[in-house]
C-alpha positions as CSV (number, residue, x, y, z in Angstrom):
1,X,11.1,5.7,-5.1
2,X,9.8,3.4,-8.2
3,X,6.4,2.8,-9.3
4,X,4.3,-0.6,-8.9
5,X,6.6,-3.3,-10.7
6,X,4.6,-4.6,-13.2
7,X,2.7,-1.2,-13.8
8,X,-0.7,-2.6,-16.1
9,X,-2.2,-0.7,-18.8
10,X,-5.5,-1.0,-20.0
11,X,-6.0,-0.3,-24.3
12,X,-9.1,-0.9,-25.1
13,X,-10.4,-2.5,-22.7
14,X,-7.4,-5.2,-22.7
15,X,-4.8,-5.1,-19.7
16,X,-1.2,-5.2,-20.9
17,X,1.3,-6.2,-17.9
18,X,4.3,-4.3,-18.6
19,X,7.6,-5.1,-15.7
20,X,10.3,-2.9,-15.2
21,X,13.0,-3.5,-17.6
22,X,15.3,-0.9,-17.3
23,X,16.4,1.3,-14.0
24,X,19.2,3.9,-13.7
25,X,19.2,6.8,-11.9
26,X,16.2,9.2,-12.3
27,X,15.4,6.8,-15.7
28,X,12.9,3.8,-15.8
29,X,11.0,1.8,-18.4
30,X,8.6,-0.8,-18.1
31,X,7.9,-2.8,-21.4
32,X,4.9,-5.3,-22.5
33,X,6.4,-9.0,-23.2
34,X,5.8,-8.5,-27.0
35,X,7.4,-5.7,-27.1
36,X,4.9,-3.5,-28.4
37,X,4.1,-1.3,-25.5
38,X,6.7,0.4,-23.0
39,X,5.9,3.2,-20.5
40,X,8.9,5.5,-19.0
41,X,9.4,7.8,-16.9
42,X,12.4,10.5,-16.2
43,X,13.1,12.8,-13.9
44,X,15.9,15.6,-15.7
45,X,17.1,19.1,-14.3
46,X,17.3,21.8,-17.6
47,X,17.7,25.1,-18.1
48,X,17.8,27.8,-14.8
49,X,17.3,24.9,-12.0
50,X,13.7,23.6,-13.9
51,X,12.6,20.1,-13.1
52,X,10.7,18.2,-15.9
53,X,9.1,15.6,-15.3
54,X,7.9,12.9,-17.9
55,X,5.7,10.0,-18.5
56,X,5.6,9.0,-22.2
57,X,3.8,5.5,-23.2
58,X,4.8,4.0,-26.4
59,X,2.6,1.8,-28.7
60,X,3.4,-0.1,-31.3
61,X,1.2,-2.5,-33.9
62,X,1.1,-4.5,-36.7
63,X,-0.8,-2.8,-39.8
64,X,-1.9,-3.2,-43.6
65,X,0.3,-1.4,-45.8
66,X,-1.0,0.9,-47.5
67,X,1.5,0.8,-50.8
68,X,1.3,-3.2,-50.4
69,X,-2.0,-4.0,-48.6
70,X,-0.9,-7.7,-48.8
71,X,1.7,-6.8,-46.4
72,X,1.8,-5.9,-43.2
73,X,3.9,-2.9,-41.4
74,X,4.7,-2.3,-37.8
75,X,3.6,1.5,-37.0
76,X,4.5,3.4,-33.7
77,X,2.6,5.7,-31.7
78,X,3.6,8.3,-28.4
79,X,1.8,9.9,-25.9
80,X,3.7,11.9,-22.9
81,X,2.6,14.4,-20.4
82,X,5.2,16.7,-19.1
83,X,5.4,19.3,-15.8
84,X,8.0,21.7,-16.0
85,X,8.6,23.0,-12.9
86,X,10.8,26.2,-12.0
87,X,13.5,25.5,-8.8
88,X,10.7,27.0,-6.3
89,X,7.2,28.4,-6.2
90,X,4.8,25.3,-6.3
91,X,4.5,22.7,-4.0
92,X,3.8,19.3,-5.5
93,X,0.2,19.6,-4.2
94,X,0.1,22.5,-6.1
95,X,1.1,21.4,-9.8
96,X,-0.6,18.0,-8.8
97,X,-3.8,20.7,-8.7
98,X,-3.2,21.8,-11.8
99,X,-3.0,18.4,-13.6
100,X,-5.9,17.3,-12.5
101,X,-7.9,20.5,-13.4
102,X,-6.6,20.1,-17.2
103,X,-7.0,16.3,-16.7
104,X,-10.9,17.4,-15.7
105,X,-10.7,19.4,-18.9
106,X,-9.6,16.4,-21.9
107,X,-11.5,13.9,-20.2
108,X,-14.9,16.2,-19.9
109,X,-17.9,14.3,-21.2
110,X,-16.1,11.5,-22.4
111,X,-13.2,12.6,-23.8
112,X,-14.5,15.0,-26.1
113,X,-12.1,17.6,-25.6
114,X,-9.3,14.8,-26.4
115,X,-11.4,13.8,-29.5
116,X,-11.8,17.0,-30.8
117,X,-7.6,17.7,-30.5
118,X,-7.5,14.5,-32.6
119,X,-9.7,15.3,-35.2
120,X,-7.7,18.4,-35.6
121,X,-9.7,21.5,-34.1
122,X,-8.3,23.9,-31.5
């Protein structure tokens, strides 16, 4: 089963549309017209029968240089969550618990627990 085609993304408060562009197997991508977002999402068997689970969203822009400020440079970023399940045990009401209790957790109080990663604490 596939998600929504076109899946929509909101950065910053600005919806990016982003339609499928890519589907094979347990593999699919979805990419912004411009090019400078893409979400995917694969499904892969690994070591001792464990299912993982992705979902990674790419962003891309245009910044300053900061060897040549008078040019500009394209610069990438990645964000991807990841459940790593073993061949039995949980029930997917049961790790879908346990995403949204550590979802609960970095989006506490606006985020702080996700700002606080970024500025480098633990």
């Amino acid at each position: 089963m596939a998600f929504t085609d076109p899946l929509t993304v909101t950065i910053s408060a600005v919806p990016v549309v982003l339609p499928r562009v890519f589907a094979e197997g347990a593999e699919t991508k979805y990419t912004s017209a411009d090019g400078l977002v893409s979400v995917s999402a694969n499904h892969t068997l690994v070591k001792q029968g464990r299912e993982r689970h992705l979902l990674r969203i790419d962003h891309s822009k245009l910044t300053a240089n900061p060897f040549a400020p008078t040019e500009n440079v394209k610069v990438n970023m990645a964000y991807y969550s990841v459940f790593d399940l073993p061949p039995a045990g949980y029930t997917d009401a049961e790790a879908l618990a346990v995403f949204v209790g550590f979802n609960t957790l970095m989006t506490a109080t606006s985020n702080a627990l996700t700002a606080k990663l970024l500025g480098g604490e633990s």
